[in-house]
Residue frames relative to the residue before (quaternion, step in Angstrom):
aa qw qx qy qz dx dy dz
X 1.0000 0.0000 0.0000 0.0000 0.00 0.00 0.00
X 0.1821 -0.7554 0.6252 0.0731 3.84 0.02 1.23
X 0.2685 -0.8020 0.5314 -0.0479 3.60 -0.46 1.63
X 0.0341 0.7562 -0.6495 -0.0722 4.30 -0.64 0.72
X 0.8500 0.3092 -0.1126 0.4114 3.07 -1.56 -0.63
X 0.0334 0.6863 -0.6823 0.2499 3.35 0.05 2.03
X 0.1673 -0.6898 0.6968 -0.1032 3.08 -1.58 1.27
X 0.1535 -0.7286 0.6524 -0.1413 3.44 0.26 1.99
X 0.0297 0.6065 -0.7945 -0.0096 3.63 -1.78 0.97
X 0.1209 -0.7344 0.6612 0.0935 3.32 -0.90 1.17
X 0.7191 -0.4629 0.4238 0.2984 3.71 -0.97 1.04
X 0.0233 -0.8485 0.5116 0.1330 3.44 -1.01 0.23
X 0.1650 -0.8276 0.5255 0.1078 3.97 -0.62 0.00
X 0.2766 0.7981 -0.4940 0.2060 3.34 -0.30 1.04
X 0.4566 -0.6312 0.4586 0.4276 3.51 -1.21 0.48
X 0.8538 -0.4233 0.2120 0.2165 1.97 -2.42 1.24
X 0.8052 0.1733 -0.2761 0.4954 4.03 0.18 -0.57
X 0.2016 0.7772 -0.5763 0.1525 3.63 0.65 0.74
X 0.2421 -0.8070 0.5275 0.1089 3.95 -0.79 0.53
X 0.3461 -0.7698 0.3744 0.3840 3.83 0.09 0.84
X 0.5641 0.6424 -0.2604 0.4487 3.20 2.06 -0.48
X 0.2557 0.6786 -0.3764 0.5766 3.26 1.40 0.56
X 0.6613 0.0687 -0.3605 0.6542 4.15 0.21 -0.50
X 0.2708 0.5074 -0.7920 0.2051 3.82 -0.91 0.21
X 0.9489 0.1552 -0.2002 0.1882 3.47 -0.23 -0.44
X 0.4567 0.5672 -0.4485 0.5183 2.55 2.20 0.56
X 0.4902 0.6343 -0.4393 0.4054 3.68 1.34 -0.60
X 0.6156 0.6086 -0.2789 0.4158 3.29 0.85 -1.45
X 0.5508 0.5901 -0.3364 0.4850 3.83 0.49 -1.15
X 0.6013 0.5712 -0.2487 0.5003 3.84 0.43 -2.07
X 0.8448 0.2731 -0.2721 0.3711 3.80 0.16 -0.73
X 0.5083 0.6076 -0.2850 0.5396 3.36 1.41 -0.59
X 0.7739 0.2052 -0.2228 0.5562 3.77 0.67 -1.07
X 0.4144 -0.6518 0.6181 0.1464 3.86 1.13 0.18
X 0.1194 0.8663 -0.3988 0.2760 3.68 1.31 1.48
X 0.8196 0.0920 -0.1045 0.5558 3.71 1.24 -0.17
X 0.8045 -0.3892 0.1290 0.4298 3.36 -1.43 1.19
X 0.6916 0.4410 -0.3638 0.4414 3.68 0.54 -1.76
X 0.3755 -0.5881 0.5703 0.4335 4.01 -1.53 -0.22
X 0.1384 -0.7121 0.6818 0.0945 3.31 -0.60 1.02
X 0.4037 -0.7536 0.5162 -0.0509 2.37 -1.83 1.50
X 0.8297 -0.1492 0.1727 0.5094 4.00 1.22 -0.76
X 0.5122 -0.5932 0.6006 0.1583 3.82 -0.96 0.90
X 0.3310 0.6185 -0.7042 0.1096 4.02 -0.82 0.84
X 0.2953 -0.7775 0.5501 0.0756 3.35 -1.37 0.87
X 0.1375 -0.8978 0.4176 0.0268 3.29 -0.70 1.42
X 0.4866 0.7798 -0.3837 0.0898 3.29 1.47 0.20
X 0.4212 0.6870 -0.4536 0.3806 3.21 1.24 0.60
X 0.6378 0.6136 -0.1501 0.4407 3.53 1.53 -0.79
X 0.4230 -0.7729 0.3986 0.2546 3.71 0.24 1.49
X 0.8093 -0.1600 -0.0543 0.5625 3.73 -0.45 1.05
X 0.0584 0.7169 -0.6460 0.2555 3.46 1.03 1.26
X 0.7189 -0.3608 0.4962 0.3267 3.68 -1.93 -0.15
X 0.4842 -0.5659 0.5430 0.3879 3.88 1.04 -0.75
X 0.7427 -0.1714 0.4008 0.5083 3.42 -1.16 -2.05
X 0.0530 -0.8455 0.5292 0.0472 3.40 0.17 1.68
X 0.1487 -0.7048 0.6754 0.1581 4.02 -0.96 0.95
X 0.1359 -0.8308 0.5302 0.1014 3.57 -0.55 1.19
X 0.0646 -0.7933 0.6053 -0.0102 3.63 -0.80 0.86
X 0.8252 -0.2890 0.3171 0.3674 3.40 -1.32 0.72
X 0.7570 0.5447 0.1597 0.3237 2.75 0.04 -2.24
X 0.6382 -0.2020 0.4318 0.6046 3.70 0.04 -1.34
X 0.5596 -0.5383 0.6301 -0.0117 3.26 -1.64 1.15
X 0.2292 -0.6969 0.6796 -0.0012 3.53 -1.55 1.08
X 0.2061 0.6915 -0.6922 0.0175 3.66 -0.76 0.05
X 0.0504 -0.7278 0.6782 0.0883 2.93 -2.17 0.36
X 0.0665 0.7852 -0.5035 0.3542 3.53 0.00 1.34
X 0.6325 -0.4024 0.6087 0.2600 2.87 -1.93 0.19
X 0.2074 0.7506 -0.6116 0.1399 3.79 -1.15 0.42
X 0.6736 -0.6298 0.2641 0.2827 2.83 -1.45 0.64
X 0.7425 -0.5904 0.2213 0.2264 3.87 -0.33 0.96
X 0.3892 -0.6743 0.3952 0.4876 2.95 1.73 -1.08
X 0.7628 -0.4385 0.2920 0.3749 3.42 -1.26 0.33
X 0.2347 -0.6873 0.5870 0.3577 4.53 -0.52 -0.13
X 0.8072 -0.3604 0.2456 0.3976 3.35 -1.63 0.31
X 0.5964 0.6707 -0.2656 0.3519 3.50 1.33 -0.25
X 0.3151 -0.6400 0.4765 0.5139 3.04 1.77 -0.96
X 0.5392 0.5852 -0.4158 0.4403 4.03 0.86 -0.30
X 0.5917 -0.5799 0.4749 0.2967 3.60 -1.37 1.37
X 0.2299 -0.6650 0.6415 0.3055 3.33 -1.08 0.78
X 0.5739 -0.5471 0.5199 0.3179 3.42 -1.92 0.66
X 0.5122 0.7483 -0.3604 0.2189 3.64 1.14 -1.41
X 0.1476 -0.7309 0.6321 0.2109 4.04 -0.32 0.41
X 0.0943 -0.6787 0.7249 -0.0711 3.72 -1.01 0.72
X 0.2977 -0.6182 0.6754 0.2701 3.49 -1.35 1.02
X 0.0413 -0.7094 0.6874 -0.1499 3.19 -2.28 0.91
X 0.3873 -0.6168 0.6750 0.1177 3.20 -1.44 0.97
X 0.2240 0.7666 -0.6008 0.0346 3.43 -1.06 1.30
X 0.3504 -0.7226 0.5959 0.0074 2.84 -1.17 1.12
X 0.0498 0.7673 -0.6217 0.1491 4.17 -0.25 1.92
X 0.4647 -0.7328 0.4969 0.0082 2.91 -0.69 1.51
X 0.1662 -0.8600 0.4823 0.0145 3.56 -0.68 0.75
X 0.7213 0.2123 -0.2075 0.6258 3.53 0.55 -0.75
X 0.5810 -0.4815 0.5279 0.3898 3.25 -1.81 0.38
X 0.3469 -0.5961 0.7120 0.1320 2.99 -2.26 0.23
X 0.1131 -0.6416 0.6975 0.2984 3.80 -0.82 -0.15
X 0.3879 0.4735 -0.6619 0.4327 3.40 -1.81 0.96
X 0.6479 -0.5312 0.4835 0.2535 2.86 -2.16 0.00
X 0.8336 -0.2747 0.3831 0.2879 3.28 -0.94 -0.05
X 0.6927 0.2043 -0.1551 0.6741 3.55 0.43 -0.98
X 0.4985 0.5926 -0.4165 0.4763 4.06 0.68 -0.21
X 0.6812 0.5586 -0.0739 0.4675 3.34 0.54 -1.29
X 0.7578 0.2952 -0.1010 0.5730 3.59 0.74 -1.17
X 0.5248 0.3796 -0.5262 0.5510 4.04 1.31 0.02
X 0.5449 0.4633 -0.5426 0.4404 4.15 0.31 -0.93
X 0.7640 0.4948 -0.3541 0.2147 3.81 0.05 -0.88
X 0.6817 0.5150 -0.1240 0.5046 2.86 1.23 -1.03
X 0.4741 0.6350 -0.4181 0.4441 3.45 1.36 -0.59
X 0.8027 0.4627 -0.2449 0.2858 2.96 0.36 -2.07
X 0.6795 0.2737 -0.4443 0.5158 3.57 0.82 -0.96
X 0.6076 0.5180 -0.5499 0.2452 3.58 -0.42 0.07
X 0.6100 0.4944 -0.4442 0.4315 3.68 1.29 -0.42
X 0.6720 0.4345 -0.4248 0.4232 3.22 0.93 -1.84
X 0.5956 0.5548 -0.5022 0.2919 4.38 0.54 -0.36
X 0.7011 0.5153 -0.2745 0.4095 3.31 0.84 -1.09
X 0.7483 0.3506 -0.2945 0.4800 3.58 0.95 -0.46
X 0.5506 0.3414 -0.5094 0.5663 3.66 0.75 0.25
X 0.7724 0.2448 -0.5348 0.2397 3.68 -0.24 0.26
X 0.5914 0.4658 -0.3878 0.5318 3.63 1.42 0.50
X 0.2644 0.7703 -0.4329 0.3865 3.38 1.53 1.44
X 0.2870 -0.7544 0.4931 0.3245 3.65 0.20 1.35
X 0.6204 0.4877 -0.4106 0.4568 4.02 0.35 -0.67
X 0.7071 0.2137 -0.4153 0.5308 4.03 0.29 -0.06
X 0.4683 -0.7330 0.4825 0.1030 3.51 0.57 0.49
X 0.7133 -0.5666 0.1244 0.3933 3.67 1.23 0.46
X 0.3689 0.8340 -0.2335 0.3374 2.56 1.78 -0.19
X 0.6058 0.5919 -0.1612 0.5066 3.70 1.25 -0.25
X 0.1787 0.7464 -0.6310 0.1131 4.05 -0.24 0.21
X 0.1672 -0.6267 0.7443 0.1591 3.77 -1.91 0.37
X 0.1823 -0.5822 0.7871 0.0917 3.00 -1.65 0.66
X 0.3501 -0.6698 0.5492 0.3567 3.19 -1.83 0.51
X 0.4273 0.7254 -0.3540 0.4074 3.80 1.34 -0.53
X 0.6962 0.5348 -0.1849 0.4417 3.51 0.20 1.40
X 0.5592 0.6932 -0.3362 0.3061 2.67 1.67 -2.17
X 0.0772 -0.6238 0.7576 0.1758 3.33 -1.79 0.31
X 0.0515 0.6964 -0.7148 -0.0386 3.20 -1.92 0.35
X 0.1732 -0.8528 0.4665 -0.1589 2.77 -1.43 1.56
X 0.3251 -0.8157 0.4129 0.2418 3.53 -0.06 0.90
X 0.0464 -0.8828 0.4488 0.1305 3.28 0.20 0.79
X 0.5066 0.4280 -0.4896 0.5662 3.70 0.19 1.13
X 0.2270 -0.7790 0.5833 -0.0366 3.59 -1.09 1.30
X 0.5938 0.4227 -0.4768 0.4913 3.21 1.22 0.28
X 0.4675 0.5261 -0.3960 0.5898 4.04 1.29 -0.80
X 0.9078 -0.1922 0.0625 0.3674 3.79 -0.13 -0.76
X 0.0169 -0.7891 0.5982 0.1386 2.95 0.13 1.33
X 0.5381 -0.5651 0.5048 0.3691 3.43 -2.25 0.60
X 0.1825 0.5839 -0.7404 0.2786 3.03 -0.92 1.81
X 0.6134 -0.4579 0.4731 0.4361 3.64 -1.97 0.42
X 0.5868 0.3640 -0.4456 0.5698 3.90 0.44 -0.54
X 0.8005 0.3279 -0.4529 0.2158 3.48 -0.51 0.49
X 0.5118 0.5618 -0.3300 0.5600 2.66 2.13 -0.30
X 0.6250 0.5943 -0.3669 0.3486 3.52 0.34 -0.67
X 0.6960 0.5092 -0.1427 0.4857 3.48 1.65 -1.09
X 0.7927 0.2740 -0.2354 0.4910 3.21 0.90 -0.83
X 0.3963 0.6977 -0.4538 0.3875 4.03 0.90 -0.33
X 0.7591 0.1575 -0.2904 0.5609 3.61 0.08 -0.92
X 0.4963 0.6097 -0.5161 0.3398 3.82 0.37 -0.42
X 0.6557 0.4179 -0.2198 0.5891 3.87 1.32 -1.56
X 0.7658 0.4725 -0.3845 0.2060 3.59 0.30 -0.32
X 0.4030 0.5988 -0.2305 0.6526 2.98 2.31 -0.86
X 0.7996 0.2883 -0.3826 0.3622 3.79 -0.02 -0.20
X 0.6926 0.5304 -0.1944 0.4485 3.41 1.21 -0.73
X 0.5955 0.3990 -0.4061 0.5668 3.60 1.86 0.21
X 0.4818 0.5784 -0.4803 0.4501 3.53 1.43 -0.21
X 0.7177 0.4702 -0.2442 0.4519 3.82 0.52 -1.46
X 0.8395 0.2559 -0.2551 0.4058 3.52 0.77 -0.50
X 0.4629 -0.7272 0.4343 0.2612 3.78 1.33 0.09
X 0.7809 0.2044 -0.2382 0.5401 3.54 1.38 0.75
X 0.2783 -0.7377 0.5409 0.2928 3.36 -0.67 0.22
X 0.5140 0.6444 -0.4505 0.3429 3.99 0.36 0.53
X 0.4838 0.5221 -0.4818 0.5111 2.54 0.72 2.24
X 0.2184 -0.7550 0.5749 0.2277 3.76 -0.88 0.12
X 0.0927 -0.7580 0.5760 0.2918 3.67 -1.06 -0.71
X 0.2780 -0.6964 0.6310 0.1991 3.88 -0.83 0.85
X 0.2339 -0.6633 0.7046 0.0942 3.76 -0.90 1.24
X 0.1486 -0.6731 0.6797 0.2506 3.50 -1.17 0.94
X 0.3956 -0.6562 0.6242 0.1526 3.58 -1.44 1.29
X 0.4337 0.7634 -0.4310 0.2083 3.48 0.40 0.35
X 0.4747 -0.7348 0.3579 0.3265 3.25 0.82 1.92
X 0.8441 0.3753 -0.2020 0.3255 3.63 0.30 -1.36
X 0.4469 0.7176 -0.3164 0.4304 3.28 1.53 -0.02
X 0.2532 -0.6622 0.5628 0.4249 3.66 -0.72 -0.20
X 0.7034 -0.3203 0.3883 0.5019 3.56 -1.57 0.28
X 0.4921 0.5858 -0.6357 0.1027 3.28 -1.51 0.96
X 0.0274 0.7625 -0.5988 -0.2434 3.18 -1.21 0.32
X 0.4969 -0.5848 0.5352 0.3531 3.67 -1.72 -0.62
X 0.5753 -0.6037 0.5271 0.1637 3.11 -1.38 0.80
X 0.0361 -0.8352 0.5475 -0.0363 3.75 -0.45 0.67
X 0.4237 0.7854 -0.4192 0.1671 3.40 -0.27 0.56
X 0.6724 -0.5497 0.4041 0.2870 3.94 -0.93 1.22
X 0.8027 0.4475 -0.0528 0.3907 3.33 0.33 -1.89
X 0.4325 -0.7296 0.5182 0.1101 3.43 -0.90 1.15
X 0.1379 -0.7802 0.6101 0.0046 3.27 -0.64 1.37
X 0.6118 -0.5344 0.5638 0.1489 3.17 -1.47 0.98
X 0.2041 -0.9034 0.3170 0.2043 3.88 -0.37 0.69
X 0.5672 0.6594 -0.0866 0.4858 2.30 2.30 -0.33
X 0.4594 0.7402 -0.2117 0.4430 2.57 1.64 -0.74
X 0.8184 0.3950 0.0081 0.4172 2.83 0.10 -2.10
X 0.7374 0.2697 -0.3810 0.4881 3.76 1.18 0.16
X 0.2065 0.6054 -0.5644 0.5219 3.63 1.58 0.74
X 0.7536 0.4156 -0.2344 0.4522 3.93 -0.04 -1.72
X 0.6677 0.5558 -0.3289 0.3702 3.85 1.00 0.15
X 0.4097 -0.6068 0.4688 0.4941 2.77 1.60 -1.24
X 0.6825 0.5704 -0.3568 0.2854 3.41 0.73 0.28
């Protein structure tokens, strides 16, 4: 199953009166200095828009946002209500490669554009990622639609790549089964990962 358009949300952590409207002008900067691989193109803010994207950083290529979203599925497989800020990172144009190829570019990218907005003098540290949380999502329903036969195919495929990328397997992943949903699942896991690390072991 040859998988595009990945939509990674990496977890955020931030104080308590932080404002996602707060990177506008660091987003803004990113297009002006043309700061990551994709060409980015413009800065629109949706936080007026109920489960909108937040601070969207549009790019040629693949989309940024920061925002509230939904948490991810609970141990049940059932959407959590809980809103949690995040850095995603939704890929648009195709790639050639495999699969795990495809998912390290994704994961790369939001892990740089994460690591450098929280070493953003203007948020003033205030900003951290975890990886405990991550979501990924196939965002094309005809490539994978959310059915068991796609789960069954792609689960060990994500579990085998994500103990390669992380060098341990002390982690799980909760697939929401929500027919109407696209394929995605979350990333669960005890052990603190290094973010830096882990996008060194990508290549990034």
């Amino acid at each position: 199953m040859e998988l595009q358009h990945f939509d990674v949300a990496l977890p955020a952590l931030a104080a308590d009166a932080f404002d996602p409207g707060e990177a506008i002008p660091v987003f803004h900067d990113w297009v002006r200095e043309q700061s990551c691989p994709e060409l980015l193109v413009d800065v629109a803010d949706y936080r007026h828009v109920p489960d909108g994207p937040g601070v969207l950083l549009i790019g040629h290529q693949a989309d940024y946002a920061l925002g509230s979203a939904g948490a991810g599925p609970s141990a049940g497989g059932e959407a959590s209500a809980v809103s949690a800020l995040s850095l995603r990172y939704q890929r648009k144009a195709t790639l050639p490669g495999t699969n795990a190829e495809r998912l390290a570019q994704a994961l790369a990218s939001t892990l740089r554009a994460a690591l450098r907005l929280a070493a953003e003098p203007a948020l003033a540290g205030r900003l951290r990622f975890i990886l405990d949380g991550l979501r990924v999502v196939v965002n094309d329903r005809l490539l994978a639609p959310n059915t068991p036969q796609t789960a069954a195919v792609l689960l060990p495929e994500l579990e085998a790549w994500f103990a390669g990328a992380l060098g341990h397997e002390e982690f799980s992943f909760v697939w929401d089964s929500e027919p109407r949903r696209r394929f995605g699942v979350t990333l669960r896991s005890p052990r603190p990962t290094e973010l830096a690390a882990l996008l060194a072991r990508l290549g990034g």
